[in-house]
C-alpha positions in Angstrom: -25.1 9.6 5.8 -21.8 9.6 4.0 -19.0 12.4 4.9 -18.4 12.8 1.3 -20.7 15.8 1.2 -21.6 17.5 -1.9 -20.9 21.4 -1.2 -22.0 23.3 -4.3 -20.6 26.8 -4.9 -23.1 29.8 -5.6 -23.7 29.4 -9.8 -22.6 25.9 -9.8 -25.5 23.8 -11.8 -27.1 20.6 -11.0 -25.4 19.0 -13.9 -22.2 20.1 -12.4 -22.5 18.5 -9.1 -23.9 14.8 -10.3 -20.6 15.0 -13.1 -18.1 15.9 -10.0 -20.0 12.9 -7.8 -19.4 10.3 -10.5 -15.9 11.3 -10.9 -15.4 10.8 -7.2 -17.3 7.9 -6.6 -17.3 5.9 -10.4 -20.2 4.2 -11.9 -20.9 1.5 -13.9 -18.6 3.2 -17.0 -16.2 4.9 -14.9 -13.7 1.8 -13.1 -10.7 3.9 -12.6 -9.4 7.5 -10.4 -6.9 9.3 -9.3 -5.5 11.0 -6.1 -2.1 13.5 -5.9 -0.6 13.9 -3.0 2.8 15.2 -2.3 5.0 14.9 1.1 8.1 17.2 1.9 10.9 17.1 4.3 13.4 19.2 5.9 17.1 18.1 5.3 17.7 20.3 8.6 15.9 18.4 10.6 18.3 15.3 9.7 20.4 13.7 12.1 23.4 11.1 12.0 25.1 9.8 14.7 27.9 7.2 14.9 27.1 4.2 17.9 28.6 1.5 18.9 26.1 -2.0 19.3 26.8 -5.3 21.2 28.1 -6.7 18.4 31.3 -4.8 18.7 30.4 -3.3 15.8 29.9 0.9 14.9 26.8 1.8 13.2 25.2 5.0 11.7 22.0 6.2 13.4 19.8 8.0 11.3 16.8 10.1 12.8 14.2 12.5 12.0 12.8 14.1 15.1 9.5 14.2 14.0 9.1 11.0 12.5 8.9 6.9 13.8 11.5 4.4 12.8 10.9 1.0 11.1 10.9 -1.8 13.1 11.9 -4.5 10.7 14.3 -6.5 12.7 17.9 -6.7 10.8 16.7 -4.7 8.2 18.1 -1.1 7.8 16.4 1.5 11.1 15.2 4.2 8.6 12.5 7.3 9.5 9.2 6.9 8.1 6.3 9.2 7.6 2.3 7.8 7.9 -0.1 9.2 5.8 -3.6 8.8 5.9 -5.3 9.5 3.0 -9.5 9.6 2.1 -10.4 7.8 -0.8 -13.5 7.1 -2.8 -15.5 4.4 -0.8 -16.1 2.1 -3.5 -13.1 1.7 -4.4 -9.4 0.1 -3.7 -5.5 1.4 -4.6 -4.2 -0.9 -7.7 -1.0 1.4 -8.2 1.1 3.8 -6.9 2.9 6.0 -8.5 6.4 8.6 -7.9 5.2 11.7 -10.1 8.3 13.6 -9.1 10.8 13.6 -6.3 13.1 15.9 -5.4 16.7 14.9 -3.3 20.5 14.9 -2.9 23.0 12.1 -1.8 25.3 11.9 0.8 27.5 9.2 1.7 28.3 7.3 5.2 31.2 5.3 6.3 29.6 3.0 8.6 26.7 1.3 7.5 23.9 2.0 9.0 22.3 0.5 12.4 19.7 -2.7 12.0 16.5 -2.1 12.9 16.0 -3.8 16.4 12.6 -5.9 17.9 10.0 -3.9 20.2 11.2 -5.3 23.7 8.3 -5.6 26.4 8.5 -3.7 29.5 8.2 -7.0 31.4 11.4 -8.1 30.5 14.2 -7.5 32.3 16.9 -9.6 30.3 18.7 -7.8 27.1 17.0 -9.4 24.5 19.6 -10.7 21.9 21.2 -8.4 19.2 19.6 -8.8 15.4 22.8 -8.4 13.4 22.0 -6.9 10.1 20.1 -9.1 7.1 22.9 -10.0 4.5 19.6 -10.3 2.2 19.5 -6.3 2.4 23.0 -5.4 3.7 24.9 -7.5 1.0 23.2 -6.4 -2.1 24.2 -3.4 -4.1 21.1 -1.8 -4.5 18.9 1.0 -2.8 16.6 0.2 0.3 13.6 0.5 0.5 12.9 0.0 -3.5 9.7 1.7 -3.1 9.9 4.7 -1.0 5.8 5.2 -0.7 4.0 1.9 0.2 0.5 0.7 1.1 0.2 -0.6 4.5 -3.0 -0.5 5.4 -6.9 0.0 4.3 -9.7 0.3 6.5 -13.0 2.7 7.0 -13.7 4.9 9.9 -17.4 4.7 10.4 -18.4 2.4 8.2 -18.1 4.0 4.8 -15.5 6.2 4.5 -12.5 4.7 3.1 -9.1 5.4 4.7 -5.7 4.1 3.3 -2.3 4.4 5.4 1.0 5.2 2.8 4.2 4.4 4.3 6.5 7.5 3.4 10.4 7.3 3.3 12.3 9.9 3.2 15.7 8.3 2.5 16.7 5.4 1.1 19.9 3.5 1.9 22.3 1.3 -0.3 24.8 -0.6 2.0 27.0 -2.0 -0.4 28.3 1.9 -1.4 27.7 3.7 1.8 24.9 6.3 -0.1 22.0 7.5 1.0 19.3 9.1 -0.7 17.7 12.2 0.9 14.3 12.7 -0.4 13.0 16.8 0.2 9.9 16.4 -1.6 7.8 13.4 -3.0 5.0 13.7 -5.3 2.7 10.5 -5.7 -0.6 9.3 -7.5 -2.9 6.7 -6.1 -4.6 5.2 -9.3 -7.9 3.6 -7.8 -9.6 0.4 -9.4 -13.9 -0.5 -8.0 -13.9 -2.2 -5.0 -15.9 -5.1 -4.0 -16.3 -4.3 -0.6 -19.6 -2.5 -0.1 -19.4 0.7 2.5 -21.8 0.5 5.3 -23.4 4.2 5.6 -24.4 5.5 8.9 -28.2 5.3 9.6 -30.5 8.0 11.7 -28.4 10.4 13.4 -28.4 13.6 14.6 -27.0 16.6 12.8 -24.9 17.3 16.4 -23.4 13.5 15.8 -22.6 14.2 12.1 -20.5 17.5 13.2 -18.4 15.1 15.6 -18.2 12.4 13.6 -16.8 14.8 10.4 -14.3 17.1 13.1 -13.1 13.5 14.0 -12.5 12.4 10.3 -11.1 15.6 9.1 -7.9 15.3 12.1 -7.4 11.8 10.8 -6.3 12.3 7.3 -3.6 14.6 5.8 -6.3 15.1 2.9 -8.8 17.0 4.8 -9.9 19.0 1.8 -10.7 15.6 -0.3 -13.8 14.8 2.0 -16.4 17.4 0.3 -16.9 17.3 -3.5 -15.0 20.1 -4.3 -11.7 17.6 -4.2 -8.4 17.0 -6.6 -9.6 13.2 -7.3 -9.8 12.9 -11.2 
């Protein structure tokens, strides 16, 4: 059993609900959908702090309470938002793209701190200090380039497909010092047939369904994309 349920709504016809099903799942005509989704961010919440590294260098620290940093050794240590979103089974993300985004500048005088290696409890020695990657720190241009990426695909039992977006809320050019404060981002997923087939669950109880869709809906920030009644076009 899928948990991409058809809910009909009292005076909704039969015709109705098989035209909403192929739009959310395709058919042999249809290759092709689309998913909105928009992210915000509070410019409050930003904080920057000036520290000096082992290098005998000073660096700007960027955080975002509620968000992880990147851990991309050398590269720029930036916030990051993971999203989770619930697409049609059969099918994969060929594009994504910015709709509308809405943010302000600001400008630092120290360029901002490299992201640094996860270091193992077990180690007791400072590991060594990744100076920052002249590939990204020399180059007059805006990091990241793409400030909503794919980083992962999967499905959670067996069929229903879940795809993890990497979110930035600030992008960073270290050549000029600015920095790009993103409030609000507004992105499309444009979906392309898949060639993975999903495995559907087999014989189980109504009581396991209920678990197995209160478990699903906590996963994804599109909770309301699961039943038919959904914003995919």
């Amino acid at each position: 059993m899928s948990y991409l349920k058809s809910q009909s709504k009292k005076g909704t016809t039969p015709i109705t609900i098989i035209f909403v099903s192929l739009l959310i799942f395709g058919s042999a005509g249809i290759t092709y959908s689309q998913l909105s989704h928009t992210v915000t961010f509070d410019r409050g919440d930003l904080q920057i702090e000036i520290e000096s590294a082992r290098d005998g260098n000073s660096y700007a620290k960027i955080n975002l309470p509620s968000l992880r940093k990147t851990f991309d050794a050398g590269m720029p240590d930036l916030p990051v938002k993971y999203v989770k979103l619930i697409i049609p089974s059969d099918q994969d993300v060929a594009k994504i793209s910015i709709e509308k985004a809405s943010s302000a500048k600001m400008t630092i005088s120290q360029p901002l701190f490299p992201a640094q290696p996860d270091v193992p409890i077990s180690i007791d020695t400072e590991p060594e200090f990744i100076k920052p990657d002249p590939s990204v720190y020399k180059v007059n241009q805006f990091y990241p380039s793409d400030i909503v990426q794919l980083v992962h695909s999967g499905y959670f039992d067996g069929s229903n497909h879940i795809v993890t977006l990497a979110v930035y809320p600030i992008q960073y050019n270290p050549q000029t010092g600015e920095i790009e404060f993103y409030n609000s981002i507004d992105f499309t997923l444009t979906m392309q047939s898949s060639e993975k087939q999903p495995i559907r669950a087999k014989n189980r109880s109504e009581k396991s369904q209920k678990i197995y869709d209160t478990i699903l809906k906590k996963i994804v920030d599109n909770p309301g994309d699961i039943s038919a009644e959904v914003t995919i076009k």
